[in-house]
C-alpha positions as CSV (number, residue, x, y, z in Angstrom):
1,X,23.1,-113.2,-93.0
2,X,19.5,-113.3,-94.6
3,X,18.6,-112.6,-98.4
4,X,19.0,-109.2,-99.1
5,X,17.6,-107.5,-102.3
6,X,19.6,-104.5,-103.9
7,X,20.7,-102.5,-107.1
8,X,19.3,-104.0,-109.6
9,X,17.7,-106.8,-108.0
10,X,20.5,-108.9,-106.9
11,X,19.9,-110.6,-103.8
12,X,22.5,-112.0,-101.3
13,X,22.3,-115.3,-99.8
14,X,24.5,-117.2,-97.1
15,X,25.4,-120.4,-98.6
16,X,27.1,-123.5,-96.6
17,X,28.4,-126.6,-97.4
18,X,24.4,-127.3,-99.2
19,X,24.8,-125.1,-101.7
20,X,28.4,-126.0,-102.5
21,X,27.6,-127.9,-105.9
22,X,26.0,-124.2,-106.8
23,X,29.0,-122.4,-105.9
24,X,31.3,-125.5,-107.5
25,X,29.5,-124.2,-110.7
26,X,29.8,-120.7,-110.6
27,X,33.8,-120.8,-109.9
28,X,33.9,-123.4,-112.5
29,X,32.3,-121.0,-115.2
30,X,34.1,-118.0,-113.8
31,X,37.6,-119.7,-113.1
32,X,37.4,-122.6,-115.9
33,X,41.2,-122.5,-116.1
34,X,41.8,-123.4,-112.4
35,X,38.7,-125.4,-110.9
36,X,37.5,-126.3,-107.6
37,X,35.6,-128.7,-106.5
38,X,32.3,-129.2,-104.7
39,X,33.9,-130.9,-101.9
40,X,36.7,-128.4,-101.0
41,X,34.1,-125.5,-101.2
42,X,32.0,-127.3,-98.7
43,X,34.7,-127.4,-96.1
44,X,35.9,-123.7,-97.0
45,X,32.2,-122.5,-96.6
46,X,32.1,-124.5,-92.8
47,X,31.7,-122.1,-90.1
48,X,33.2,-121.1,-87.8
49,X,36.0,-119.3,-89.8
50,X,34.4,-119.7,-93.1
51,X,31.7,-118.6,-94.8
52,X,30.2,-117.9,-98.7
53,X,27.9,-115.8,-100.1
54,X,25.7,-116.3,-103.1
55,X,24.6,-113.1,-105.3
56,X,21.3,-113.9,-107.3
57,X,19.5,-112.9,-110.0
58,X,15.7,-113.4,-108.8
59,X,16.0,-117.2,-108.7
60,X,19.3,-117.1,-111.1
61,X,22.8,-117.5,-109.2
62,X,24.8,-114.8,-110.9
63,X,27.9,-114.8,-108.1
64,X,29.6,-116.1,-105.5
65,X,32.6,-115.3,-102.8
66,X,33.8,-117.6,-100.1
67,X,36.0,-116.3,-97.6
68,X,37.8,-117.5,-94.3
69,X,38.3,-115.7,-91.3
70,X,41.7,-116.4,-88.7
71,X,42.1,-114.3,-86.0
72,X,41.9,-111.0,-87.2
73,X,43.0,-111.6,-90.5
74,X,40.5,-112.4,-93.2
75,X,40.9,-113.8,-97.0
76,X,38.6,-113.8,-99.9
77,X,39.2,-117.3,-101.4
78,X,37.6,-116.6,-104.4
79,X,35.1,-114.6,-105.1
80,X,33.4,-114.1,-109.3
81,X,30.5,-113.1,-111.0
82,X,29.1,-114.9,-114.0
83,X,29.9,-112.6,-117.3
84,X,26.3,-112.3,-117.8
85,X,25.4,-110.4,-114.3
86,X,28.4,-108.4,-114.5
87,X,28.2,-104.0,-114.1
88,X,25.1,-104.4,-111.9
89,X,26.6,-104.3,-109.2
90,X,27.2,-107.5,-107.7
91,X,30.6,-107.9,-107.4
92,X,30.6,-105.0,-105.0
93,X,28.0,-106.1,-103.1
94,X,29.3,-109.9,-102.9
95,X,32.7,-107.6,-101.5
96,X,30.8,-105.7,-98.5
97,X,28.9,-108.4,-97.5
98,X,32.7,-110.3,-96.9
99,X,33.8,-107.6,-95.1
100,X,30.5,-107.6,-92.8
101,X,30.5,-110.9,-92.0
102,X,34.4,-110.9,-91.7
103,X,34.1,-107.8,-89.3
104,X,31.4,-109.4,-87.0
105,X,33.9,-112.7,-86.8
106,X,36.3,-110.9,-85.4
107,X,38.6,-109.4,-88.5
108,X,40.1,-106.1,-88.7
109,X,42.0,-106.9,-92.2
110,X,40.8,-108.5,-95.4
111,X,42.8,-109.6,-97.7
112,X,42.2,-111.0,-101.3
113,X,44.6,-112.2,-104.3
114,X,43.8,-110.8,-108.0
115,X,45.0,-111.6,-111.2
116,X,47.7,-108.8,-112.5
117,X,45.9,-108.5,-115.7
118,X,42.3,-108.5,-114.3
119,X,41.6,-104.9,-114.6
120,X,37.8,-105.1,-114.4
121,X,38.6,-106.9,-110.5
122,X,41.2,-104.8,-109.5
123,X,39.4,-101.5,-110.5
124,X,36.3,-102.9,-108.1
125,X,39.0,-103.7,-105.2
126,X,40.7,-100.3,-105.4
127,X,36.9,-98.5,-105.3
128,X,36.4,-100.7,-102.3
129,X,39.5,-99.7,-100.0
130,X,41.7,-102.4,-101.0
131,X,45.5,-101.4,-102.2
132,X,48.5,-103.7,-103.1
133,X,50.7,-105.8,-100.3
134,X,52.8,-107.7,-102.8
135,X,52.9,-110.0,-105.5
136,X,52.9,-113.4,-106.1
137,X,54.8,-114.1,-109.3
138,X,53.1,-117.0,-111.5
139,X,50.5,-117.9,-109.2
140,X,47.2,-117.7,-111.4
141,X,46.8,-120.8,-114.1
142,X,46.0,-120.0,-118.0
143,X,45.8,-121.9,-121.4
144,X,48.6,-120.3,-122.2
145,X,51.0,-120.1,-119.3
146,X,50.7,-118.1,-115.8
147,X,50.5,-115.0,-114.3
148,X,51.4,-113.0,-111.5
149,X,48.9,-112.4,-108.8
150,X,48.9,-109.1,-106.4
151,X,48.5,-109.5,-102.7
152,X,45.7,-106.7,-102.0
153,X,44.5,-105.7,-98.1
154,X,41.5,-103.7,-96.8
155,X,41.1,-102.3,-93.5
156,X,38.6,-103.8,-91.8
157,X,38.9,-101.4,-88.6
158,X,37.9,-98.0,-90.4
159,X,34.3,-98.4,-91.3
């Protein structure tokens, strides 16, 4: 995948395992409650099954999703937008570009976990194909206890 400028200026840029300490900070800010670290994210984004994608803001990272690809199945791992480039338009982009890269490595499914209470995600899933496959009680961390996360799928095969 090469840079791509959209909507509102957002670009898209493959990242690897170089530009793990920038996605490392992005999931951090967007996910403070349940952190990764730089060096898992560089083995997720290690082809040949995985990959990440970096949304930015002219020079500015703004987003991130890293996703894996087995067989024909596919997974967002994680995938967030800083607060301040949010309703411009990169989440959904950050989504298609998964789905392209996931189609050309083989995938006909994508699937993704979302917080139950995350209705700003879970309004951009449903708008991009995605409906609910099950639910994962007390899965997601918080300050102040845990909640549920719902298994959601896309499919890959019909566009």
């Amino acid at each position: 995948m090469t840079a791509a400028t959209g909507r509102g200026g957002i670009a898209l840029h493959p990242a690897g395992p170089l530009e793990a300490a920038v996605v490392a900070a992005l999931q951090q800010a967007c996910f403070p409650d349940d952190p990764w670290d730089e060096a898992s994210i560089a083995t997720l984004a290690c082809p040949p099954g995985g990959f990440a994608v970096l949304a930015l803001n002219g020079e500015e990272p703004i987003g991130f999703a890293l996703a894996r690809v087995a067989a024909e199945d596919a997974e967002i791992l994680a995938i967030g937008v800083l607060p301040s480039g949010r309703r411009a338009g990169a989440g959904r982009r950050l989504v298609d570009a998964v789905s392209t890269g996931a189609r050309r490595l083989g995938a006909t499914a994508l699937f993704l976990e979302v917080a139950e209470d995350n209705e700003a995600a879970r309004s951009l899933y449903k708008a991009c194909g995605f409906f609910s496959v099950g639910r994962r009680p007390g899965y997601y961390k918080r300050r102040d206890g845990r909640v549920a996360a719902l298994v959601l799928r896309h499919d890959l095969s019909a566009g």
